[in-house]
Predicted model as a PDB file, atoms N, CA, C, CB and O in Angstrom, pLDDT in the B-factor column:
MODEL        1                                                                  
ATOM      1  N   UNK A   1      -3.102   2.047   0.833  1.00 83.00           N  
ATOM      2  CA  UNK A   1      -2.773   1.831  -0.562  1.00 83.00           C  
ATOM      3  C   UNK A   1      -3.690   2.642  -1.478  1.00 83.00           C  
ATOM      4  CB  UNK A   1      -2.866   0.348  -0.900  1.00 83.00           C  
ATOM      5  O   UNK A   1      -3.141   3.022  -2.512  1.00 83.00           O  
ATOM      6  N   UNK A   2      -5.000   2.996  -1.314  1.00 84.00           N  
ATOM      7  CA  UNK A   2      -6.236   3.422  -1.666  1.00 84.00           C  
ATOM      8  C   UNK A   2      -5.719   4.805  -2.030  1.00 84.00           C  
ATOM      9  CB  UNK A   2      -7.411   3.285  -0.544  1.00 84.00           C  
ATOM     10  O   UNK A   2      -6.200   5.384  -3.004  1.00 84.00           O  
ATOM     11  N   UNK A   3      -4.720   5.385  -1.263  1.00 87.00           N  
ATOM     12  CA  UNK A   3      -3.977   6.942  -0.882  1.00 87.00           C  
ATOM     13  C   UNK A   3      -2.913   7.046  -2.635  1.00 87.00           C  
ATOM     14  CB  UNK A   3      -2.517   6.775   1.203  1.00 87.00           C  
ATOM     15  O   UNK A   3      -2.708   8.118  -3.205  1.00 87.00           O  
ATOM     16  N   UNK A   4      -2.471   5.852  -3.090  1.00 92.00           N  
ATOM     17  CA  UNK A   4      -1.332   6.154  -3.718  1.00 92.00           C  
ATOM     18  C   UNK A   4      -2.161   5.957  -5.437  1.00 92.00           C  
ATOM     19  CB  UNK A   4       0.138   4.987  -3.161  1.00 92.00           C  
ATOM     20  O   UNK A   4      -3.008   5.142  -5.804  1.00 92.00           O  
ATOM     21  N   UNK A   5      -1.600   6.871  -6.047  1.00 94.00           N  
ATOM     22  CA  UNK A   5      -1.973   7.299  -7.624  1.00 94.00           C  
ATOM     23  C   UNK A   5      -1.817   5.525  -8.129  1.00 94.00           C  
ATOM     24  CB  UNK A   5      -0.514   8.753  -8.593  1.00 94.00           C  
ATOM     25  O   UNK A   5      -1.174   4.696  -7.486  1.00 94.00           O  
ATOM     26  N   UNK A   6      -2.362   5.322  -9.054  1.00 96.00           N  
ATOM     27  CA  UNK A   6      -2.189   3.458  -9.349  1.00 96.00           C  
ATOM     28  C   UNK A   6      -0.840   3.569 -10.437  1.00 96.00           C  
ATOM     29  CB  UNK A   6      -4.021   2.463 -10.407  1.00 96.00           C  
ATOM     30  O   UNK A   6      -0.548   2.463 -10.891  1.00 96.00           O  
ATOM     31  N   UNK A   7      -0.183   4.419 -10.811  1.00 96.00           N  
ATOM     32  CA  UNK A   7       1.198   4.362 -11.239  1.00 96.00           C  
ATOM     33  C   UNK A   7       2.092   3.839  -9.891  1.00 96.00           C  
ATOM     34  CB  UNK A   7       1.673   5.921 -11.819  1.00 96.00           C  
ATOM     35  O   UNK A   7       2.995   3.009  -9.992  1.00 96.00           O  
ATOM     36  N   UNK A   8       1.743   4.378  -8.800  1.00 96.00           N  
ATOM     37  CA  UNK A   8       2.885   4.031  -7.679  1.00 96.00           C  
ATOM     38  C   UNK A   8       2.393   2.827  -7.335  1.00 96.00           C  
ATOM     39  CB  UNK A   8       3.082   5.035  -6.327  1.00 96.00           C  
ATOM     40  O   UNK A   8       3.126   1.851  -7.496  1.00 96.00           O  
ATOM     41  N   UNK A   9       0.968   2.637  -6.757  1.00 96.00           N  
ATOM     42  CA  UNK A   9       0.338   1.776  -6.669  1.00 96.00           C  
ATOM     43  C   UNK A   9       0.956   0.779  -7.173  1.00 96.00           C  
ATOM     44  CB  UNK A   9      -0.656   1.980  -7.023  1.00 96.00           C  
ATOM     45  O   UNK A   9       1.867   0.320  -6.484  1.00 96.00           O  
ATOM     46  N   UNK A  10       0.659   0.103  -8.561  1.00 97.00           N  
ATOM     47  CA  UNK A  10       1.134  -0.627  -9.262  1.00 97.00           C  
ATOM     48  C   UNK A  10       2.348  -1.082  -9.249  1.00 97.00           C  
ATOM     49  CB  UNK A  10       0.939  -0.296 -10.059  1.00 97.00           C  
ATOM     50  O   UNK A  10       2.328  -2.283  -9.518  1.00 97.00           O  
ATOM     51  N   UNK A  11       3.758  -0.556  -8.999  1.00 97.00           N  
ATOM     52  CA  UNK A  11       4.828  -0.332  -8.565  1.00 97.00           C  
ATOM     53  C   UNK A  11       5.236  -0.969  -7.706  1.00 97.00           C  
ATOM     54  CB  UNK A  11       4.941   0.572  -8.334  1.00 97.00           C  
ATOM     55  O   UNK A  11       5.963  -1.954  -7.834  1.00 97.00           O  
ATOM     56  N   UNK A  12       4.684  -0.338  -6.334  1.00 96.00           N  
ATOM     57  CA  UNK A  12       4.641  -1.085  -4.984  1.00 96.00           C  
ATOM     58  C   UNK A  12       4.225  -2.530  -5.050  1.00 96.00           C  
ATOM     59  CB  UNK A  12       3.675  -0.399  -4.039  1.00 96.00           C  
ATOM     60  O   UNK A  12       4.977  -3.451  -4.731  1.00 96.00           O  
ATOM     61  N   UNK A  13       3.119  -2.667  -5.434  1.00 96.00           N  
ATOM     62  CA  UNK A  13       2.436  -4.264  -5.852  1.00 96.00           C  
ATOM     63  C   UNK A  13       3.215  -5.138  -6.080  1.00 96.00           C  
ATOM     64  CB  UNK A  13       1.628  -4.418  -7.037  1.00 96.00           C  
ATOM     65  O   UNK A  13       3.364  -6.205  -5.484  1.00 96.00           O  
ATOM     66  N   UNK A  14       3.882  -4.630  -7.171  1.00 97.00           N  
ATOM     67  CA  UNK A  14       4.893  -5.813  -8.191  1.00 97.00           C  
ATOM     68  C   UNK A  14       6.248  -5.721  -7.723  1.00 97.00           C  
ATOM     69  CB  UNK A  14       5.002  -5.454 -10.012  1.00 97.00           C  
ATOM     70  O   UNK A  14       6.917  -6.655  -8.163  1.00 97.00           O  
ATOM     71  N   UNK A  15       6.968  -4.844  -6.906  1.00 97.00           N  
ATOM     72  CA  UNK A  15       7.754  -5.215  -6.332  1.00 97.00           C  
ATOM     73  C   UNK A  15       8.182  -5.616  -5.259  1.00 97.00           C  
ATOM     74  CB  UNK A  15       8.067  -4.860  -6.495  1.00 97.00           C  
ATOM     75  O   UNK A  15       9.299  -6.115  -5.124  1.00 97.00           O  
ATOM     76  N   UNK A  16       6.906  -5.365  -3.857  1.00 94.00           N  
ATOM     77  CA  UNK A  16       7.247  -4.923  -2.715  1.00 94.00           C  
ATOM     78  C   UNK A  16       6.159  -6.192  -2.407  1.00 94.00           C  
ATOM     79  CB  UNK A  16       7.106  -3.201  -2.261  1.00 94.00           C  
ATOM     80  O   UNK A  16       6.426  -6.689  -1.313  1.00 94.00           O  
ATOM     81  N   UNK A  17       5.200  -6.741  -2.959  1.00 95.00           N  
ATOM     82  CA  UNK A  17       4.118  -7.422  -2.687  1.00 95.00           C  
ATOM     83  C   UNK A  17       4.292  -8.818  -3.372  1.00 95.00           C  
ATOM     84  CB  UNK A  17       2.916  -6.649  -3.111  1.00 95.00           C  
ATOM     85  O   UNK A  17       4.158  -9.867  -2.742  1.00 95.00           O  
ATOM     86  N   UNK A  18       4.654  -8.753  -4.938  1.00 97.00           N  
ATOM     87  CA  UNK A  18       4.922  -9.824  -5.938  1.00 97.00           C  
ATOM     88  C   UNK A  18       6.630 -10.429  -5.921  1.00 97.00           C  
ATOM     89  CB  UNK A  18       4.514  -9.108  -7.485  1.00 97.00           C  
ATOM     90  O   UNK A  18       6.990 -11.606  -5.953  1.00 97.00           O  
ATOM     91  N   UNK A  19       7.350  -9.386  -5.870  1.00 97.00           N  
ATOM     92  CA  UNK A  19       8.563  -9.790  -5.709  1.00 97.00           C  
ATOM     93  C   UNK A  19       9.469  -9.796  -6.733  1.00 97.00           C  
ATOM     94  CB  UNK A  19       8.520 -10.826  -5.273  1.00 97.00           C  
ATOM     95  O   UNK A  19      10.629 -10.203  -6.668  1.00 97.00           O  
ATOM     96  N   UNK A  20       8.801  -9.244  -7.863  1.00 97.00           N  
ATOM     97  CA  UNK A  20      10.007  -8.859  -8.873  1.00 97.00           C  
ATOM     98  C   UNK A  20      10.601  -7.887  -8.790  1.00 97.00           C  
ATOM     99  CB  UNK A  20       9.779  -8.756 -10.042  1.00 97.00           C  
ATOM    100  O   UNK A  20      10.254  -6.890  -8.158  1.00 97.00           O  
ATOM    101  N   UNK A  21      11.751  -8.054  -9.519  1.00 95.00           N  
ATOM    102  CA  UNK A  21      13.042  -7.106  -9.295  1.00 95.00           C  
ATOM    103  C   UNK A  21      12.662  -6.026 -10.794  1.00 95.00           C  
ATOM    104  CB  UNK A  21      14.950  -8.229  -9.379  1.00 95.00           C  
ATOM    105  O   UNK A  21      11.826  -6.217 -11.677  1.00 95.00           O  
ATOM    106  N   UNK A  22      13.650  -4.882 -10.615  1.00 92.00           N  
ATOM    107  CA  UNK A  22      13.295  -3.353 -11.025  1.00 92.00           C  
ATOM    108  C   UNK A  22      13.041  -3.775 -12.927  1.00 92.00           C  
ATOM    109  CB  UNK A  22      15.026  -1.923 -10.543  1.00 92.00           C  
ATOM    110  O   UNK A  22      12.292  -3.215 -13.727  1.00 92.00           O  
ATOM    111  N   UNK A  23      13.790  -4.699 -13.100  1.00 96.00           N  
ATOM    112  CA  UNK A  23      13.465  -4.444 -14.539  1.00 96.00           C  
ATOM    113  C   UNK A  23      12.232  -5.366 -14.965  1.00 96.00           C  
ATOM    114  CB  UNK A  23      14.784  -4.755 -15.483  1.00 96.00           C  
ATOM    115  O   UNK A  23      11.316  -5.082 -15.737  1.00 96.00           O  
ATOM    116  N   UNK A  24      12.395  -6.233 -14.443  1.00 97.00           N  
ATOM    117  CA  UNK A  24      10.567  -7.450 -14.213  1.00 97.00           C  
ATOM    118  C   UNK A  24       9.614  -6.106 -14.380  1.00 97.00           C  
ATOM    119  CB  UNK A  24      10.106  -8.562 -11.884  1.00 97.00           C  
ATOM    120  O   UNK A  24       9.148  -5.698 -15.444  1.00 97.00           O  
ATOM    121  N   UNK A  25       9.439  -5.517 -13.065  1.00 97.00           N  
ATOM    122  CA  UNK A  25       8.450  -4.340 -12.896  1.00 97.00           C  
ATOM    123  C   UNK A  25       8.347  -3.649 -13.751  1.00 97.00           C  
ATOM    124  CB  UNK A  25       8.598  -3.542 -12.010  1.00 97.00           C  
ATOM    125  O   UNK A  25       7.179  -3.479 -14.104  1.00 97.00           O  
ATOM    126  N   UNK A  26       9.481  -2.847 -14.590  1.00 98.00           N  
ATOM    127  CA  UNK A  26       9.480  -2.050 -15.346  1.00 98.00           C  
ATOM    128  C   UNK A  26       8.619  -2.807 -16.708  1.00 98.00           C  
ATOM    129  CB  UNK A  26      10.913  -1.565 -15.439  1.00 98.00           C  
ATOM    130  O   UNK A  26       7.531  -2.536 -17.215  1.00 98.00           O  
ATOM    131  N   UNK A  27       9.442  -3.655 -16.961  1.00 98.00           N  
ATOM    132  CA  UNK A  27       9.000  -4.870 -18.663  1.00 98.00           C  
ATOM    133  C   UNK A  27       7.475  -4.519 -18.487  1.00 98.00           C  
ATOM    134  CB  UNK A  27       9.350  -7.307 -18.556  1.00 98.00           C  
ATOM    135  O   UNK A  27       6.853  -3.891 -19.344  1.00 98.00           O  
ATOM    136  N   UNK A  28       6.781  -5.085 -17.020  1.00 97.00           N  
ATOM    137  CA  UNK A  28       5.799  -5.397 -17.048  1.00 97.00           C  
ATOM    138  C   UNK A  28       4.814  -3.771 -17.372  1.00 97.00           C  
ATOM    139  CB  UNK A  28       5.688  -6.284 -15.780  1.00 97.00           C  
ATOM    140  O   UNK A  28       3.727  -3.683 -17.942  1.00 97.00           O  
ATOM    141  N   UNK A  29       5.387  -3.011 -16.971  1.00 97.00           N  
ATOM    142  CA  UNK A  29       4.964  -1.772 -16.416  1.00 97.00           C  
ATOM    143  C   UNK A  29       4.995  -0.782 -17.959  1.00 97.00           C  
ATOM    144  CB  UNK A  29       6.142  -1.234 -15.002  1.00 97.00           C  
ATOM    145  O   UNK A  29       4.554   0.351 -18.153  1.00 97.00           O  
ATOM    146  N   UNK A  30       5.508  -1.476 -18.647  1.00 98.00           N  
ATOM    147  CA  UNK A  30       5.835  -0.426 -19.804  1.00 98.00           C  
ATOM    148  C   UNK A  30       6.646   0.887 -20.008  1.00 98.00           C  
ATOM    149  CB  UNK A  30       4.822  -0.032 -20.106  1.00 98.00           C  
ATOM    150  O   UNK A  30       6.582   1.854 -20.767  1.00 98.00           O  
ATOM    151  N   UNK A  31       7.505   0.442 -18.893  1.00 98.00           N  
ATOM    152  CA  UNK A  31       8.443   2.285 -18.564  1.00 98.00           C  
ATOM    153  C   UNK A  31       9.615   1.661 -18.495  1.00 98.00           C  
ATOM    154  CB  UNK A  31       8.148   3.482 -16.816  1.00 98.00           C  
ATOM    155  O   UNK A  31       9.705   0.442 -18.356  1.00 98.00           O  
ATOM    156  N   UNK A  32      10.720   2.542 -18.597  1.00 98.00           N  
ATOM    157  CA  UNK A  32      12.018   2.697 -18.680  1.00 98.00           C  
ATOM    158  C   UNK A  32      12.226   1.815 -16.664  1.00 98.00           C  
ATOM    159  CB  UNK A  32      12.504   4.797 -19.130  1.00 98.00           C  
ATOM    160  O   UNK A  32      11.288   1.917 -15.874  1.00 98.00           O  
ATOM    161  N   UNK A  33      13.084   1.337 -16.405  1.00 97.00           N  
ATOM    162  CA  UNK A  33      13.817   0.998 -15.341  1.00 97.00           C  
ATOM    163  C   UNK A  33      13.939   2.223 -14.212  1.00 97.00           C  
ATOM    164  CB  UNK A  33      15.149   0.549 -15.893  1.00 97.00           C  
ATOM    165  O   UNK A  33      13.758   2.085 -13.002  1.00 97.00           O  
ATOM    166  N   UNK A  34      14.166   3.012 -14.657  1.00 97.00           N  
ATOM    167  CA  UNK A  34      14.862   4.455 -13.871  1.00 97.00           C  
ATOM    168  C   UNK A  34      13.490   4.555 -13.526  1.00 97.00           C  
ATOM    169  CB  UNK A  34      15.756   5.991 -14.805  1.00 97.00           C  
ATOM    170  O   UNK A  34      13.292   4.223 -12.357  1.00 97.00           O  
ATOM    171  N   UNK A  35      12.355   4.940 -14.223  1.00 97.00           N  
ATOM    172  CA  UNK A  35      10.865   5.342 -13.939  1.00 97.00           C  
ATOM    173  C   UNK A  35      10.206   4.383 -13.107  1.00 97.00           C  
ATOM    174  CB  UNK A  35      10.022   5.473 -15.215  1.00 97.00           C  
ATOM    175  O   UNK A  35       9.208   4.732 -12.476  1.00 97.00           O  
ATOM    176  N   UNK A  36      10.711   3.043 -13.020  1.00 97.00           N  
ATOM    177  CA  UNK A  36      10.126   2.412 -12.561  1.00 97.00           C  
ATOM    178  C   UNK A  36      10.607   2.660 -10.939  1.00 97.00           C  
ATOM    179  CB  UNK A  36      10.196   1.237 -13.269  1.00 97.00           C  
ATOM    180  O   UNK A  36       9.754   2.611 -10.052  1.00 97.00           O  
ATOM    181  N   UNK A  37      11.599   2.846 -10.721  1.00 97.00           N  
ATOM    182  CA  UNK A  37      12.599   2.725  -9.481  1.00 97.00           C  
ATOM    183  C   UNK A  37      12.541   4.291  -9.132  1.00 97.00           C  
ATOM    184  CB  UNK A  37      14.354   2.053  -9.874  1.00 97.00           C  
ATOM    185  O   UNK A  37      12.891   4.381  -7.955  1.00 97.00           O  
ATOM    186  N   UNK A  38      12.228   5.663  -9.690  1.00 97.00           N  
ATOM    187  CA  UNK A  38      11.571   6.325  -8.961  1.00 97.00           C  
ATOM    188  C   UNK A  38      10.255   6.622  -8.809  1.00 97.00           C  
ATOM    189  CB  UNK A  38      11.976   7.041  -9.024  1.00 97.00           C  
ATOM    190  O   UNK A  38       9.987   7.689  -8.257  1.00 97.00           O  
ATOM    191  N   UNK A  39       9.500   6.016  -9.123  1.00 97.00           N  
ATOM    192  CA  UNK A  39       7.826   5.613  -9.077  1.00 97.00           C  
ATOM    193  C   UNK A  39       7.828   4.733  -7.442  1.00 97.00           C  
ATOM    194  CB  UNK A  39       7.234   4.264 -10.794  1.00 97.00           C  
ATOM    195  O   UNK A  39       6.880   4.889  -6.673  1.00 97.00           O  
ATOM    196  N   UNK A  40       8.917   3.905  -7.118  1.00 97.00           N  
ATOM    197  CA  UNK A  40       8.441   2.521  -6.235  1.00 97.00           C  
ATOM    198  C   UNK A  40       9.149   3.832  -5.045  1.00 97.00           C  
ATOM    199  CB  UNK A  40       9.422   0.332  -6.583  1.00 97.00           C  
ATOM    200  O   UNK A  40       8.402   4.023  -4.085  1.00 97.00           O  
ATOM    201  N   UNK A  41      10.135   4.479  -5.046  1.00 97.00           N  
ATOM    202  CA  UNK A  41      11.037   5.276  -4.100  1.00 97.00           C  
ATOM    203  C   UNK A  41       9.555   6.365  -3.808  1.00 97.00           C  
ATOM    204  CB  UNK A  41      12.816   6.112  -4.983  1.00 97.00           C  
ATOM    205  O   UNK A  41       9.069   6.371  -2.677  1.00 97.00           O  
ATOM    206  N   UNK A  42       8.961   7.203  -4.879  1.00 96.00           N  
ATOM    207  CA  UNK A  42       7.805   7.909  -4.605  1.00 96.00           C  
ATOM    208  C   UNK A  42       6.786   7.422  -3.840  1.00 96.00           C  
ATOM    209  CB  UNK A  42       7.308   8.221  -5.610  1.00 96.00           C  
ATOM    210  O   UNK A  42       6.237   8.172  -3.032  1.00 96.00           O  
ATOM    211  N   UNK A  43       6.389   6.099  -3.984  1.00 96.00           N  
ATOM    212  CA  UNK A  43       5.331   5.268  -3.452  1.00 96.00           C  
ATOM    213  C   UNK A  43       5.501   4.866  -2.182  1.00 96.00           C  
ATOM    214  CB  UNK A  43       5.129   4.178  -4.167  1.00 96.00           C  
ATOM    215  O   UNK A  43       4.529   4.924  -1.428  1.00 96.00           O  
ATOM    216  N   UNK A  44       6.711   4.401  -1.721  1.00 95.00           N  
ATOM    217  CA  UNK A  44       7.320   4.109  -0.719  1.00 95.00           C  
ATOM    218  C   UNK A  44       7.201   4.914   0.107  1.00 95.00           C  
ATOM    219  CB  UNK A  44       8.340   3.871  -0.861  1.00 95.00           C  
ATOM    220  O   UNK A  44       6.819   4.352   1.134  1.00 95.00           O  
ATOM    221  N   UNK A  45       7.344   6.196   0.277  1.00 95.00           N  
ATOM    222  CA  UNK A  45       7.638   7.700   0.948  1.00 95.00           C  
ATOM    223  C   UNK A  45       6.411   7.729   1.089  1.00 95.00           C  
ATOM    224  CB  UNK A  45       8.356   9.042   0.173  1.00 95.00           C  
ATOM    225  O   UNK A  45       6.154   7.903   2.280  1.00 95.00           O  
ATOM    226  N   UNK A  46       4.874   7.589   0.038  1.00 93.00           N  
ATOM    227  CA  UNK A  46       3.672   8.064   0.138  1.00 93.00           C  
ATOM    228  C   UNK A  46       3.265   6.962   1.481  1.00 93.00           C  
ATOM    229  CB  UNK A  46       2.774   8.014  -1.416  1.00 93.00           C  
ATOM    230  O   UNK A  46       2.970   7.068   2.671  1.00 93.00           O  
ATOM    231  N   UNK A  47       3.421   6.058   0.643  1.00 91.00           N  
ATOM    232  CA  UNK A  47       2.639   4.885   2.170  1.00 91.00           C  
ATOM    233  C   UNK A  47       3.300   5.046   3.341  1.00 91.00           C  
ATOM    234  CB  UNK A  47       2.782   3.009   2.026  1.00 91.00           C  
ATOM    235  O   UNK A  47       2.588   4.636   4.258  1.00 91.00           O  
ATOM    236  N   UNK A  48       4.299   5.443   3.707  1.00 92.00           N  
ATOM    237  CA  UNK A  48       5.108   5.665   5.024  1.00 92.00           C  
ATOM    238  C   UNK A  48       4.323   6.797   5.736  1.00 92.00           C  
ATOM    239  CB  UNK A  48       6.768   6.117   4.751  1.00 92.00           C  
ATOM    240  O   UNK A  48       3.907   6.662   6.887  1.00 92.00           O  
ATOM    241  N   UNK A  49       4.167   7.751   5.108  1.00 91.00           N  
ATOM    242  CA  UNK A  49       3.618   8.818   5.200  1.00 91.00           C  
ATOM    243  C   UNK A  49       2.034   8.823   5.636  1.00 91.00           C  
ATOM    244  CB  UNK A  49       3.891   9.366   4.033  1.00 91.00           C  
ATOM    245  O   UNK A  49       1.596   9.426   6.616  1.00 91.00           O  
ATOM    246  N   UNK A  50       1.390   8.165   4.870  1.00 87.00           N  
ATOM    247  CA  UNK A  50      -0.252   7.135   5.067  1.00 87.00           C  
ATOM    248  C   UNK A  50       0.310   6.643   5.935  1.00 87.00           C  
ATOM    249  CB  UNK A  50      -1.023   5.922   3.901  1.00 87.00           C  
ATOM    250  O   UNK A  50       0.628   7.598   6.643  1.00 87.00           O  
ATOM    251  N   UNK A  51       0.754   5.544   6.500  1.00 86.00           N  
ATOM    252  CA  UNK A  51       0.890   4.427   7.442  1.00 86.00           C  
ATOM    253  C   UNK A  51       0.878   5.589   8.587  1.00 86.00           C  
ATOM    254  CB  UNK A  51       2.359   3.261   7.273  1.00 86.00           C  
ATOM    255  O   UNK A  51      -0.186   5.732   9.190  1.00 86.00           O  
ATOM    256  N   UNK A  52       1.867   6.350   8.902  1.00 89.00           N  
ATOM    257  CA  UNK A  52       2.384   7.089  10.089  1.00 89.00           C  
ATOM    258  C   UNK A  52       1.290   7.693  10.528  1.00 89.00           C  
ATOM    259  CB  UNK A  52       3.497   8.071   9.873  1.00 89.00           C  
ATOM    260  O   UNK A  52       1.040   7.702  11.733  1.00 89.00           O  
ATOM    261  N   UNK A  53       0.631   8.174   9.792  1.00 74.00           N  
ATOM    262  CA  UNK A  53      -0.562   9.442   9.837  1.00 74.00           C  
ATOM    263  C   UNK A  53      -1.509   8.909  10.201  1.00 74.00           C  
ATOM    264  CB  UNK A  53      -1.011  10.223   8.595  1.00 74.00           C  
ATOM    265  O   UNK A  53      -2.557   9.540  10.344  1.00 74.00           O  
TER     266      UNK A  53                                                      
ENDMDL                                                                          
END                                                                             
């Protein structure tokens, strides 16, 4: 997690960890929906990528 910028970071957290859904994240997050949902798709790919490696 340490690997991912704290925009994705943050992202991942609140959706993948906390459990809110894309616009929760977003409200909370201060960004548009779309930004939020390719921020968590970016983050996703990064930690897969960390994890594998």
């Amino acid at each position: 997690m340490t690997r991912l910028s704290p925009a994705h970071r943050a992202v991942l957290v609140l959706r993948d960890v906390e459990g809110l859904d894309e616009e929760a994240a977003a409200a909370l997050l201060g960004v548009p929906p779309g930004t939020a949902k390719s921020r968590l798709h970016r983050a996703r790919t990064s930690f897969r990528k960390a994890w594998s490696a």
